[in-house]
Each structure stands twice: as C-alpha cells, then as structure tokens.
N, C-alpha and C positions, 0 to 999 in steps of 0.2 A: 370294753366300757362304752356305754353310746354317748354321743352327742347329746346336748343338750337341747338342741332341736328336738332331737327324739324322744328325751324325755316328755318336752312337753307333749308332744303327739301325744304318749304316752297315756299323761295327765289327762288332758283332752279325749281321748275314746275308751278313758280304760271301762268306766262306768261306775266309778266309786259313787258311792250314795254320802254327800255333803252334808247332809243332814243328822249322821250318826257321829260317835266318836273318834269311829275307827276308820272310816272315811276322811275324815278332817287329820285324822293323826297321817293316815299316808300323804295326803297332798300337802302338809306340813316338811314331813320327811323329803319328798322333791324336792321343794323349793330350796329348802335348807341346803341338800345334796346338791343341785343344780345350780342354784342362785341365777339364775335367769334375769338378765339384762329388761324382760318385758314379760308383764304379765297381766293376760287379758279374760275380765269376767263377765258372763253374761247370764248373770241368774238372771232364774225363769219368772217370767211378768204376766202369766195369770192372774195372779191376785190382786196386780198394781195397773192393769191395762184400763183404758178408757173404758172398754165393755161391761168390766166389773164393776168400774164408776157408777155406770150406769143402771145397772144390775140391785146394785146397793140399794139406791134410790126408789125401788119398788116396791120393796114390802120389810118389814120389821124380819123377817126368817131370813130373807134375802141377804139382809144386811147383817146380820149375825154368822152368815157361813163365809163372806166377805171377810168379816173382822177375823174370824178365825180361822183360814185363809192365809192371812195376812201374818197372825200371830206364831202360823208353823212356819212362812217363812223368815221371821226373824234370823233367824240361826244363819242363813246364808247373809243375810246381810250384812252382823256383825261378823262371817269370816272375808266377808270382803273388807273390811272396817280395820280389820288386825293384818292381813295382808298389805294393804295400803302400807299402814303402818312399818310391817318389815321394809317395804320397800324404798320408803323414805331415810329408815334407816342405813339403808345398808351405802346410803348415796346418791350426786345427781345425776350418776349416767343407769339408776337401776330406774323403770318406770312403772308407771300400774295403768291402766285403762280398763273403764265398765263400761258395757254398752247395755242400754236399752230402747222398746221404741219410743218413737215421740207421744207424748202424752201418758204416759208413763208414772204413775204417782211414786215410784218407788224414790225416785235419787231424792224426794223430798223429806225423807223422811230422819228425826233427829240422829241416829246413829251414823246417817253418811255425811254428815254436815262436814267431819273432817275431811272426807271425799272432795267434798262440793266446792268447799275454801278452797285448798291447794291446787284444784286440775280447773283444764280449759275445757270449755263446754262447746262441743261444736256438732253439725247435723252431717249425715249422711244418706240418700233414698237409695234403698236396695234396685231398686230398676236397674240402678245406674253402677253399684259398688258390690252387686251380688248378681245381677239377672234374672233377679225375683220374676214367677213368671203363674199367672193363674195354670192349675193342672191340669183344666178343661178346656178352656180360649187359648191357651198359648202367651195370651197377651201380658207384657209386662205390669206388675205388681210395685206401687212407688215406695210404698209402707217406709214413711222414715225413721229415723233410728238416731239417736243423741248417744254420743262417745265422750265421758267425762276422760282425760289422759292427762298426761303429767308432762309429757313431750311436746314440744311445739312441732318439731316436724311430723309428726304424726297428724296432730291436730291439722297442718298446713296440708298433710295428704289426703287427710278426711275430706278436707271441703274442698276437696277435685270431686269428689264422687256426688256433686250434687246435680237433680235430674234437672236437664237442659230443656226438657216441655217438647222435644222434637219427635215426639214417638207417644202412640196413644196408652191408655194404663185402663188396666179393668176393675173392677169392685171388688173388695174384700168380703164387706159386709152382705152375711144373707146367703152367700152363694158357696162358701165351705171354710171350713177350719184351719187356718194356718198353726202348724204346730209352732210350740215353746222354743224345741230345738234350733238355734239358731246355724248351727253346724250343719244340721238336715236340711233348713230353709236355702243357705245359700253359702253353700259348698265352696263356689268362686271368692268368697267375700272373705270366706277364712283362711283358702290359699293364698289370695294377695295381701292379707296381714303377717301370713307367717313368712313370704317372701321378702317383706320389709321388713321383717326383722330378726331373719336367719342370717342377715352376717355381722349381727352385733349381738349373738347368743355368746355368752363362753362356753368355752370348754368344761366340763366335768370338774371341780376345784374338791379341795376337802371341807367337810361341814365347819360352818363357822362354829363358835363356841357357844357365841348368845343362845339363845331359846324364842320359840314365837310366843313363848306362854311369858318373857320376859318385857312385851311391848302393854 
C-alpha cells in the first residue's frame, strides 16, 4: 500500500485530463482514499495571465477567444471551489493552497470567493523559491506568483522566498514562452513544498463515508 506522499506524486504526474469526468472522478477517488493533510492546485493561467489581458483588449475576435478561454476553464476552477470545500470539511489540520502568477485574473473571479475569504494571500518570486532561470541567458527569471493557503506556517514560509534584488533577472517578455506547467517550470519549487509537508501527510486511512458530490 503506498504512502500518501506517493499518492500524491501519483496525483501530480499521472496526467489525468481535470477537465472530463472521469479525470475529476479519479482525483476525487485519491483524495477521499488518501485524505491528505495538504493539497496544492495550480490550474493553468493562460486564459487569466496579464498577456491575455492584454490580448483581449485588441480586437472584438481577440476578445471572444479570451472569454472562451476562459469559459472552458471554468470546470477547474469550480473543482478547485469543491476541493476547498472537502477540505475545510474534513478539519483544521487538513489545508488547501492555489497557486498562481501575480497579476493573474483568475483568484478574482466569483466561484473562488469562497477561496479568497478563508485563505492568506501571500507572494513568492521564483528566482528565489524555484530557480527560475531563462533557457538561453541562464539568467534568473523573478516571475512572481501569489499562494492563496489556509496555513499560516505555510504562508509564513512563502514569504521567505521573496527575491532579495541581490542577483540580476532577465526578460520574460518577447524572448520565449514560459510554459503553464508549473511542475516543468520549477521542479525545486515543488520539491521544497512536498518536503514541507511530507511529515504531516497521513498514512493511507479508510475512505470516509461522505461524498465530494455531498459539499
């Protein structure tokens, strides 16, 4: 039977598609199976980044592939919305955290409000918490990033990781594509979250009774 560490690893590279039923019914099934002490989401911010802001703002087409965009990722937004929710549920030592980057339209939007209420909003810059690093200069990447969580010591370890201005940063914009994957961007950033909070994972329990579809 693995660990619950390992489930989530699991969770995290299996490649379920969140978007379908049957995707959302497995990582339903984990959670429930696991009940995991922490759990951290970082849907994808294409449709919510500043760039699309701005993208919008160009042309009526523009702005219609934007809004629709947007409209296909609802679905993850409301499973982060019910997730929460289990997690509040189940108690105060179970926690939720979303990450996204700064300027970010998504955490604004009416479904996460329940998000928004109960967690601490705090910044992190990958330079510093990932070692973001352009793929051609080498040069560190600051791109920051806002962690809504539910933990304060979390929150209180977040903003250790903010960039101290002691080391030069290169351009994002214009010079290539930072992918969505936050897992592929900064590999370090993920291992030192699952290190903080591999020894407050439980062990493998038996499913609780409730349901996610009862929140």
């Amino acid at each position: 039977m693995p660990t619950s560490r390992t489930a989530i690893n699991q969770v995290r590279t299996s490649g379920w598609e969140l978007g379908t039923f049957e995707g959302r019914q497995k990582l339903h099934h984990a959670i429930i199976t696991f009940q995991p002490k922490h759990i951290w989401m970082s849907p994808r911010c294409k449709a919510w980044c500043r760039w699309n802001q701005f993208n919008a703002s160009r042309s009526q087409e523009a702005a219609q592939r934007v809004m629709q965009a947007r409209e296909d990722d609802l679905v993850h937004l409301l499973l982060c919305a019910a997730v929460f929710q289990w997690q509040q549920s189940c108690g105060p030592e179970y926690h939720f955290h979303l990450e996204q980057p700064v300027g970010s339209d998504m955490l604004f939007q009416e479904c996460l409000q329940i998000v928004l209420d109960a967690s601490l909003r705090v910044r992190c810059d990958m330079c510093t918490a990932g070692k973001l690093a352009h793929p051609i200069s080498s040069k560190l990447l600051q791109k920051g990033t806002q962690i809504l969580t539910t933990s304060n010591i979390v929150a209180r370890y977040v903003e250790t990781l903010r960039c101290n201005h002691q080391h030069d940063h290169d351009q994002v914009a214009g010079s290539f594509v930072l992918k969505d994957d936050p897992e592929e961007m900064c590999p370090s950033f993920q291992n030192c979250t699952l290190e903080l909070f591999a020894s407050e994972l439980p062990e493998p329990s038996k499913p609780v009774s409730k349901s996610m579809r009862d929140l």
